[in-house]
N, C-alpha and C positions, 0 to 999 in steps of 0.2 A: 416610566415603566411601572404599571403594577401587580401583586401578586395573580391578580386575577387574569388580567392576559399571559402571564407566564403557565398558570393551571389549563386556559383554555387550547396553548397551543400542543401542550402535553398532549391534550386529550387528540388532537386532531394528529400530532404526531402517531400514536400510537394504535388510531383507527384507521391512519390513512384515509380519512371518507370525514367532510363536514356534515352529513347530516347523522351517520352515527354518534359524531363527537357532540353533536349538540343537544341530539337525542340522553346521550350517557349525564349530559352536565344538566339537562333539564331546562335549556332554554331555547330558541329556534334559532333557525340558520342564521338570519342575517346576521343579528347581531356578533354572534358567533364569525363571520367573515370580518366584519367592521373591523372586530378586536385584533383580531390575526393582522391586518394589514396596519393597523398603530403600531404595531410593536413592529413591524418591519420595517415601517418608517422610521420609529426610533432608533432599530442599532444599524440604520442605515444598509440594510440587506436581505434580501429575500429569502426565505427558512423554507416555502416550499414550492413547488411546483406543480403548477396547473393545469389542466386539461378537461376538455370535458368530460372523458372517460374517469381520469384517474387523480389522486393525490401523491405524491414523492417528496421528500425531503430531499431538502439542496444539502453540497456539502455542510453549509452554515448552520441548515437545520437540524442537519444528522449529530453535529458538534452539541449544538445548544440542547437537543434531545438527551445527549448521554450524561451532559452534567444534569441536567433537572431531575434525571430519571435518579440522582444521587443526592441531591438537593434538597427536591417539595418533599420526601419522605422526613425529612430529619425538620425541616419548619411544619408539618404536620404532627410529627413527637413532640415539638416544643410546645403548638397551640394546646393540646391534650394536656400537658404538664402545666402550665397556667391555670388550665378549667381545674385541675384535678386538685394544684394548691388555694384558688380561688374558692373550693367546694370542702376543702378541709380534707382530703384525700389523698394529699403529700405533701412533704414539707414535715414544718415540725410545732411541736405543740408542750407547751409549759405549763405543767400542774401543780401546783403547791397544795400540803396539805397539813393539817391536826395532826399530833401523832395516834390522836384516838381511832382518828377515819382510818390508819391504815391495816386495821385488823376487822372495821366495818363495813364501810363502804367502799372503797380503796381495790380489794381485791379482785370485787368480780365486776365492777366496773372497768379497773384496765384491764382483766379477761377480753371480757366485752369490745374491750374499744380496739385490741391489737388484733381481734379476729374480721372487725368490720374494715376496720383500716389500715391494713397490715406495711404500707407503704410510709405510716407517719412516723418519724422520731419522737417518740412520747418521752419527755424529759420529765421526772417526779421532785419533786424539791420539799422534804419536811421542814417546816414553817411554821409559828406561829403565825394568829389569827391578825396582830397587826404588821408584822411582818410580811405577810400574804396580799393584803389590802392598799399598804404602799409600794408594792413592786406590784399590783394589777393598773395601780394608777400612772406609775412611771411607766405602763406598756410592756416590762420586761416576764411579765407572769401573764397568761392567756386564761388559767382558771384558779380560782381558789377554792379550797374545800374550811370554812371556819366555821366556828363554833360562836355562837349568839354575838352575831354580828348588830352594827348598829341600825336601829329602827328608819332611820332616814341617815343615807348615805349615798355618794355620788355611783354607785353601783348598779349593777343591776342583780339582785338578788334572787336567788330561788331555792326555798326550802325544800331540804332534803327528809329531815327526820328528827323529832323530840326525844328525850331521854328523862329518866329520873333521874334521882340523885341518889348517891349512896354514901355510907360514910364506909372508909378502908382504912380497917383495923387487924390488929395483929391478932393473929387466931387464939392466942391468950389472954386477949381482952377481954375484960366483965361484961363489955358489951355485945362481944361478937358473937353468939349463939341465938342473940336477940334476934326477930322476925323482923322489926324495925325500932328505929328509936326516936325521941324527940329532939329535936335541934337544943332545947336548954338543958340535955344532956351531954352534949357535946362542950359545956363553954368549959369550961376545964380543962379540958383538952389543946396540947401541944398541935397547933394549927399548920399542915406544909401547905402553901399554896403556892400561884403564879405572881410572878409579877404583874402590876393590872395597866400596867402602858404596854404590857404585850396581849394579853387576855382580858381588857375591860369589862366585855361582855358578861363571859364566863363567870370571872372574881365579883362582880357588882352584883350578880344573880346569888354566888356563893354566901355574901357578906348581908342578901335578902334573907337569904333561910334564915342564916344566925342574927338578923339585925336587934332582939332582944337579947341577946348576949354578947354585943358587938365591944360595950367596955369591959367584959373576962376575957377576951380572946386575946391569945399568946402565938402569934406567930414563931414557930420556930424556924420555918424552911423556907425558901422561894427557888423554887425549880422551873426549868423551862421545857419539860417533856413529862408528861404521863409518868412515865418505865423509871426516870428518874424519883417520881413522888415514891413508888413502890417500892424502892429499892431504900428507899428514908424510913417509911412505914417498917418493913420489914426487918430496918435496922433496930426500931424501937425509939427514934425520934421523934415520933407524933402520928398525929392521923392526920387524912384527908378527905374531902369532900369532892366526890368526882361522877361522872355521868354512870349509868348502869352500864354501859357495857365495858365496863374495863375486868366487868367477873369475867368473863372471859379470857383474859388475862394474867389472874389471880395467880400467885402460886399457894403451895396447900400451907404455907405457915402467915396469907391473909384473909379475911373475910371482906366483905360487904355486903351493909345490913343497910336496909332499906331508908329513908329520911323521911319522917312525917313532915310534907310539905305538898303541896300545891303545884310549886312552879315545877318546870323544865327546862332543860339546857338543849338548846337547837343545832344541827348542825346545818347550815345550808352552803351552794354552789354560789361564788361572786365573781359576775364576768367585766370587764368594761361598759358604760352605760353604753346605749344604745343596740344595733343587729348583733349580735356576739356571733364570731368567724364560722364559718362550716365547721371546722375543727372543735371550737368551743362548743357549740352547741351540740355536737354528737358526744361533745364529753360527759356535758351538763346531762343529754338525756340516758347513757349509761349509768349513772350517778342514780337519776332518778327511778330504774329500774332496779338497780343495787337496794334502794331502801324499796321498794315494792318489795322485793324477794327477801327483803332479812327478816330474822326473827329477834323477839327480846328487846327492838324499839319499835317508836311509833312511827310508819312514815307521815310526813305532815302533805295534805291532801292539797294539789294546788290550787 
């Protein structure tokens, strides 16, 4: 028995008439009789009655009518709910991110993504950058949002948006009224940064600015969140070297003053290599409308 002779005999049930019923499903009559008479073969009984005038439902048909008429609805919601988790349109979806992205990018991307896709469980997960990359690889994270990811990686990467650098100092600092400063003024200075087995990127870029003062530098902190370096800084434990947008962030007893430097800190979207899900991919492209629409970075143009 298959789905399809069960729909065709609905439809003749419910027209009473083979050529409307065949008419309605789009195919011509015969085949349309053919099918009706297998399936009668199969439950070994006849569902309708014939004439040349007229179509009737036997007992058996009237039986088998009223369950189907309860039935193809709820296996026509299930096929729907497939497409719709197949198409990243329900179901559920795992974001990991930078603590930076979540006052960047972060906000008006899942804006974004709950109003297009109101039916997904968006799950957010703050992560660092390697943290994020080995739970995208174990399958258990659908996107990650990291910061200067590696140049060749089994990923599929797509950048979001560059940043400068700033160094974030206590507004009492000699150096904080500065417009910017030089990295070999920095080496002096009480250093917070990350750990670089969780931020390699990041720290490897950081340890570029200052690599002429790489034997003065004094680590004092390693923190694993942004909010955490600032709350060191503010204490008067040291400075830090962090992307521009964390002025946004600031509160009024720190500054950041600009880093006479070159490079930039990248943030981009990393999905599993290969098609990345409906889901992921409408993630990835709110993400990349988020840095379209920000201000104060740069989006990086794909």
């Amino acid at each position: 028995m298959e789905l399809r002779q069960l729909t065709y005999f609905q439809a003749v049930a419910e027209e009473l008439h083979f050529g409307r019923a065949a008419e309605r499903l789009g195919i011509s009559q015969p085949p349309l009789s053919v099918q009706i008479r297998k399936l009668e073969t199969e439950l070994g009984t006849a569902l309708l009655s014939r004439s040349t005038r007229r179509v009737d439902l036997t007992p058996a048909g009237a039986e088998l009518h009223a369950r189907l008429a309860q039935v193809l609805p709820l296996l026509d919601d299930a096929v729907r709910g497939l497409d719709e988790v197949s198409d990243g349109r329900r179901g559920h979806l795992s974001v990991g991110f930078v603590s930076s992205a979540s006052y960047t990018l972060l906000p008006a991307a899942v804006r974004d993504f709950r109003r297009e896709r109101p039916l997904v469980d968006l799950r957010l997960e703050p992560l660092t950058t390697a943290e994020q990359l080995e739970r995208v690889q174990e399958g258990t994270l659908h996107v990650a949002i990291v910061r200067d990811p590696p140049a060749s990686s089994p990923f599929r990467i797509t950048p979001l948006l560059e940043e400068r650098f700033v160094a974030c100092l206590p507004a009492s600092h000699p150096l904080a009224d500065r417009p910017s400063v030089a990295p070999e003024e920095l080496a002096a200075e009480p250093l917070i940064g990350y750990p670089r087995h969780l931020m390699p990127g990041f720290m490897d870029l950081v340890h570029t600015v200052l690599a002429d003062q790489r034997h003065h530098l004094r680590h004092a902190h390693k923190v694993i969140h942004q909010e955490t370096a600032l709350g060191f800084i503010a204490a008067g434990e040291g400075i830090s070297i962090l992307p521009e947008s964390v002025r946004d962030q600031l509160p009024g007893s720190l500054r950041a003053v600009d880093v006479d430097t070159p490079l930039r800190s990248n943030v981009a979207a990393a999905t599993s290599a290969g098609k990345p899900s409906g889901g992921a991919a409408a993630m990835v492209a709110c993400l990349l409308a988020a840095a379209a629409g920000g201000a104060g970075q740069v989006p990086v143009e794909a």
